[in-house]
Phi, psi and omega in degrees: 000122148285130197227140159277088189259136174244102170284167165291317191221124184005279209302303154340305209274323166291317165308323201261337171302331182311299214293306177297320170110200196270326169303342155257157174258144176226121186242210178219140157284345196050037179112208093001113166270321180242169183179154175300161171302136165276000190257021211193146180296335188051018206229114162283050191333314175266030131234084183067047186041068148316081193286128166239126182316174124224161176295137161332101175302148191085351183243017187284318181285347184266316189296285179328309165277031171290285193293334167271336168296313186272001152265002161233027145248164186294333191226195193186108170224153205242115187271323190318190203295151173260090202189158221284311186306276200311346160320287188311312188273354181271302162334312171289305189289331160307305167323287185344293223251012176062015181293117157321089181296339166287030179231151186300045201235044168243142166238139160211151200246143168281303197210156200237076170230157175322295196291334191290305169313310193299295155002309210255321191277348168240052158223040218278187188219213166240151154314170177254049213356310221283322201274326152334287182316309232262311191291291203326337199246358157304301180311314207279329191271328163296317145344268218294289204319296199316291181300308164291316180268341180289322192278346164280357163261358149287332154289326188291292169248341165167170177290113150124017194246145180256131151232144165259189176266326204253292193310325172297280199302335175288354159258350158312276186327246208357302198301271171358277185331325210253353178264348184270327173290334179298284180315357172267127175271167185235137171263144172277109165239161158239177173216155173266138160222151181221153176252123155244154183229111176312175201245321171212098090205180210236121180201122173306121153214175199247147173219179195214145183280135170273296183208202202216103192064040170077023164218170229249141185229135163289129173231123193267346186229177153274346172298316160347265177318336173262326168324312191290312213263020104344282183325277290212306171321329200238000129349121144293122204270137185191135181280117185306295180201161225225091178242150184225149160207177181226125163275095180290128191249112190289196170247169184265160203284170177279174188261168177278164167317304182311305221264308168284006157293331212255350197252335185283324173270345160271308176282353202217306204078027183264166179268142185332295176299322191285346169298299166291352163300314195283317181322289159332306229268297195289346160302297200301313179175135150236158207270135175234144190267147181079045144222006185073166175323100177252160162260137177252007170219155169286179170334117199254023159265111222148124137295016190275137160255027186264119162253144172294148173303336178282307227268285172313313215279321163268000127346287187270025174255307191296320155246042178263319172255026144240350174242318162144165172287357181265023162237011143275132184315153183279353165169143207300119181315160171213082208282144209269151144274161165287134166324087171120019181280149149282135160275043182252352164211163193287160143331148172293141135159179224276172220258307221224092155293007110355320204249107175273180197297315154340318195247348140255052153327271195322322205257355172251158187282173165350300220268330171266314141358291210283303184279349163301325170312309195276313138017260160302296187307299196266007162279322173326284194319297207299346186278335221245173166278153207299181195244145161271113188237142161261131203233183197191092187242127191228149182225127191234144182319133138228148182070225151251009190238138166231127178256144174236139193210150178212180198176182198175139236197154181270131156258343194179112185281334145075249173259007218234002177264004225224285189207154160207125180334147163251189241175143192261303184296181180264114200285169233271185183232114187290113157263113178248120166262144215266175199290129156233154191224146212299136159097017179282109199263151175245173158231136167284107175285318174198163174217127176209139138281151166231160181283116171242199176208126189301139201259148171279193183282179194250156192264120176322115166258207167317294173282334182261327161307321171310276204320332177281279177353270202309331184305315207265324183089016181275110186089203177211162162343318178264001192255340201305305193252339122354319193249331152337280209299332182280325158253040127267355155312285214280020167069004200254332161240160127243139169322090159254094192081239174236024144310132165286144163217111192291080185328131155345305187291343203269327161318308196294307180284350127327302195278321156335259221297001176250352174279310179276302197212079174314326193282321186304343203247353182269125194278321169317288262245307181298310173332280179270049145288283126027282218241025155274344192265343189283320183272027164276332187258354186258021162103354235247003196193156172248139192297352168239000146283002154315289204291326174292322204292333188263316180328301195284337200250003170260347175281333199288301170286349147316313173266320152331305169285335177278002191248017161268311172283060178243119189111007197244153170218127168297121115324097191279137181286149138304134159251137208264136189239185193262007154303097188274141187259138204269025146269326182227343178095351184287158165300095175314171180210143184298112173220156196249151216201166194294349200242007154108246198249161170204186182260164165207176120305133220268029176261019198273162337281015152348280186228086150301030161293132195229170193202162142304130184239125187241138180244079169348136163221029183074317195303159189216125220295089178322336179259296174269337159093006170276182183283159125312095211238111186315123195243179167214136180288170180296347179284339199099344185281132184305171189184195159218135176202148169312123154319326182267027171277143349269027177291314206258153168223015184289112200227148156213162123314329224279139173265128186301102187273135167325320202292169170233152158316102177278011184258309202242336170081002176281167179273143165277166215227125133327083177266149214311158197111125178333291180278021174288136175275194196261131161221185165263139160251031162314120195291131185086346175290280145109038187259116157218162168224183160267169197271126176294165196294318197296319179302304158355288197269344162287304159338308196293307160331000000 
């Protein structure tokens, strides 16, 4: 007999033709065959929201062997991803393909290994409606948002502009953020620190003033602060008490969609998406040698923190012989999921946790190396015993001031010999103090006041936007690096360093839309939103009283705003820069274009002068001797080329350094790479060096 199994993607279809054998066919659909028209609302609202589908343009000839393939074959099973989307496409590929939705020909694999394929392939199933409805009706409330509010904001505020249900509120959060950072005043505090040394054996430690008579004092000046250090100089220092305790430090659960974008991005520098792109590559398959295509992590989209016992078990096989039992727990973790998670797949990690990162090195690129690591390390870690710390917190006399200090030294590194969680803030710091015992007198090396300021909240990077989204309850595992990538497509953010920075355009149209249509840009409203699709898939609601239920009251607030705003065009501001235009004298000011941002003159149509924003790097071209000027490829990747292009064709990666050449006086060049070291590209010079520990970390940085 012949049999037909259908995946998304090549890689997907080659890994699993290995496993199944000559007896199966295994093809790829590439994704999505049908989907609404893009030139057209496609939704039939007044019937029951009626979507009409269509085949994918460009996929006509893939679709066609599709259909001759599942008409000579005997059987037919539907492979995609196991999650609401790949629901949504096997579904379509049945429709497509005339397939009996009441027979048993959907399959799905957790992880793409021998044991995982057989497993999914002696389980077949019917599609799921529930999960099918659950995509259908996520698609049709983007539909209605996407189709109905984008052309009102194209009347409103310019042409080519988008609103969503998540991309919007995820630029409220951006917004927001960044109006509580305008609006924060910073206070002035100060604090006393003191150096004291114990007396034999003679050893230094730092201590900070806590209170004042047993209650706790705050120093708002320096006259404060010199009251205090007045007190005190001339003081007996004398250790009050003493507390010693051992802290246990648990390991963090393995990971989630959320948790590996956020941890992938503090640790890696990677960006959402390309973390899941890499992600996908290590699901689907990789070729390893002398086994062939294996997939090396289960799914990487899930909220679940639920492991298999087979999993664990050889978890805990792996570090009882490489590190020893006493780094194992006195009984096997078992981690809680969050409230309103699917349990329809495990936790990320890896299908054979035996095959440590090392030992598949060879068969992967950098990129996959690295998030294969973090991975296997932080699935290995959660498996293991808690880390032991000895802590010591002392509070010693001067006066009427009690100064304090605590530290705290490892008795047993535990998982932390493995892995450790990374921090968007600054985790804490081993301070070691040396014995002291209560009623103990010290001496005073030095006492200064120092001054601070209170700091605002910090501007959202990447990792901490996911983490708000997951909090908030906004989206799901697979929506995170989509509505990134969209409202930095769409121009409503940028990227500073790894900073969110909320754009003028992304304001202006933040504030339209919480002035007009308060439910779309509200983390409640979207929230249970959520969680109206989640008791759509979970059976408990029907998918077009959903739909009438957002349809009616958003049309509503639809019209309303336009017949308040009718005659009204919003002005998104010019940032204004400190360029003068040497035509007319005014201060250009950044305005945006099909071809992305530029300079102009805010005198048009007077003086059209328009100019390129060149971003200078000190550096000076080794061929023509012209500046060095930071570019970007169509891709987005940065890059340095001659000012004088195209006469000059001189380009590097490599970054242009304050320094000269000490052979030739020409500028050295940092080449690209962590570790790249310093050279000349002067032609015949031939100067190099290695990169000094300060460049490095600035490179890293």
């Amino acid at each position: 007999m012949s049999k037909l199994v259908i995946v998304e993607s090549p890689a997907k279809a080659k890994t699993i033709q290995k496993y199944l054998g000559k007896d199966f066919s295994v093809v790829a659909s590439m994704g999505h065959v049908r989907d609404l028209p893009k030139s057209k609302f496609g939704v039939d609202v007044e019937h029951g929201f009626s979507p009409q589908y269509q085949e994918i343009k460009g996929k006509e000839e893939l679709i066609s062997s599709l259909k001759a393939a599942a008409k000579k074959a005997d059987s037919v099973y539907l492979a995609t991803d196991p999650d609401r989307e790949g629901e949504a496409i096997s579904w379509h590929l049945a429709q497509m393909l005339g397939l009996d939705l009441h027979q048993p020909n959907r399959v799905t694999f957790n992880e793409i290994t021998k044991s995982g394929i057989r497993s999914g392939m002696d389980a077949p199933r019917e599609i799921d409606l529930d999960l099918v409805n659950a995509q259908q009706t996520r698609r049709i409330l983007d539909r209605i948002v996407g189709y109905k509010l984008s052309p009102f904001l194209w009347k409103k505020v310019r042409r080519g502009l988008s609103a969503g249900r998540v991309q919007s509120v995820a630029v409220r959060l951006i917004v927001d953020r960044e109006e509580q950072i305008r609006a924060f005043v910073a206070q002035e505090y100060w604090t006393v620190d003191a150096s004291l040394q114990t007396g034999s054996p003679k050893k230094a430690f730092d201590v900070r003033l806590a209170l004042k008579d047993g209650e706790k004092i705050e120093l708002a000046s320096r006259e404060e602060a010199d009251t205090v250090l007045a007190a005190v100089r001339g003081a007996e220092w004398t250790v009050a008490n003493v507390k010693k305790s051992i802290r246990r430090r648990s390991p963090a659960p393995p990971f989630i969609t959320s948790t590996l974008q956020q941890e992938a991005s503090r640790k890696l520098g990677f960006q959402a998406r390309r973390t899941m792109k890499i992600a996908q590559e290590l699901y689907e398959g990789i070729e390893l040698e002398g086994q062939g295509a294996v997939g090396l992590i289960t799914y990487m989209r899930t909220d679940s923190l639920r492991i298999s016992d087979e999993a664990a078990a050889e978890a805990q096989e792996l570090i009882r012989s490489r590190y020893s039992k006493d780094y194992l727990p006195a009984s096997r973790r078992v981690y809680k999921s969050r409230s309103g998670a699917q349990d329809a797949h495990e936790a990320i990690r890896p299908t054979m946790p035996r095959l440590t990162p090392e030992e598949a090195k060879g068969s992967l690129t950098s990129e996959q190396y690295k998030l294969y690591k973090l991975i296997w390390s932080r699935f290995i870690a959660s498996q293991m015993a808690n880390a032991l710390l000895d802590t010591m917190s002392v509070d010693i006399t001067a006066g009427a001031y009690t100064f304090r200090a605590s530290g705290y030294h490892v008795k047993f590194d535990g998982f932390t010999v493995l892995y450790e969680e990374s921090r968007d803030d600054e985790g804490e710091k081993s301070t070691a103090l040396p014995p002291l015992e209560a009623g103990q007198v010290l001496t005073l090396l030095q006492v200064d006041g120092n001054q601070h300021f209170t700091q605002p909240p910090a501007r959202y990077t990447e990792a901490s936007l996911i983490k708000a989204l997951e909090e908030n309850g906004i989206g799901r595992p697979s929506t995170y690096a989509p509505t990134i990538s969209t409202i930095l497509d769409r121009g409503y953010v940028e990227r500073n360093q790894k900073q969110l920075v909320p754009t003028a355009l992304g304001e202006t149209v933040n504030r339209l839309l919480k002035e007009q249509f308060k439910k779309i840009v509200d983390v409640k409203f979207t929230a249970g939103m959520e969680s109206d699709l989640d008791r759509v898939e979970a059976g408990e609601t029907n998918w077009v009283d959903t739909l009438s239920r957002f349809y009616g009251d958003f049309m509503d607030t639809l019209g309303k705003a336009e017949k308040e705003m009718e005659g009204v065009r919003v002005k998104v501001p010019d940032e204004e820069t400190d360029i003068v235009c040497e035509l007319c004298g005014r201060k250009m000011v950044i305005k945006s274009g099909r071809f992305g941002k530029f300079l102009a003159c805010p005198g048009y149509p007077e003086c059209k002068n328009t100019k390129k924003i060149v971003q200078e790097t000190g550096g000076f071209c080794p061929v023509c001797g012209g500046k060095v000027v930071a570019k970007k490829s169509k891709r987005g990747r940065g890059f340095y080329g001659c000012e004088n292009y195209p006469n000059c064709t001189f380009v590097t990666w490599d970054k242009p350094l304050p320094e000269r050449c000490p052979q030739c006086g020409s500028t050295l060049f940092k080449k690209a790479g962590r570790y790249g070291g310093v050279h000349c590209l002067k032609e015949g010079c031939g100067y190099e060096r290695a990169a000094d520990p300060k460049e490095k970390k600035e490179d890293e940085a």
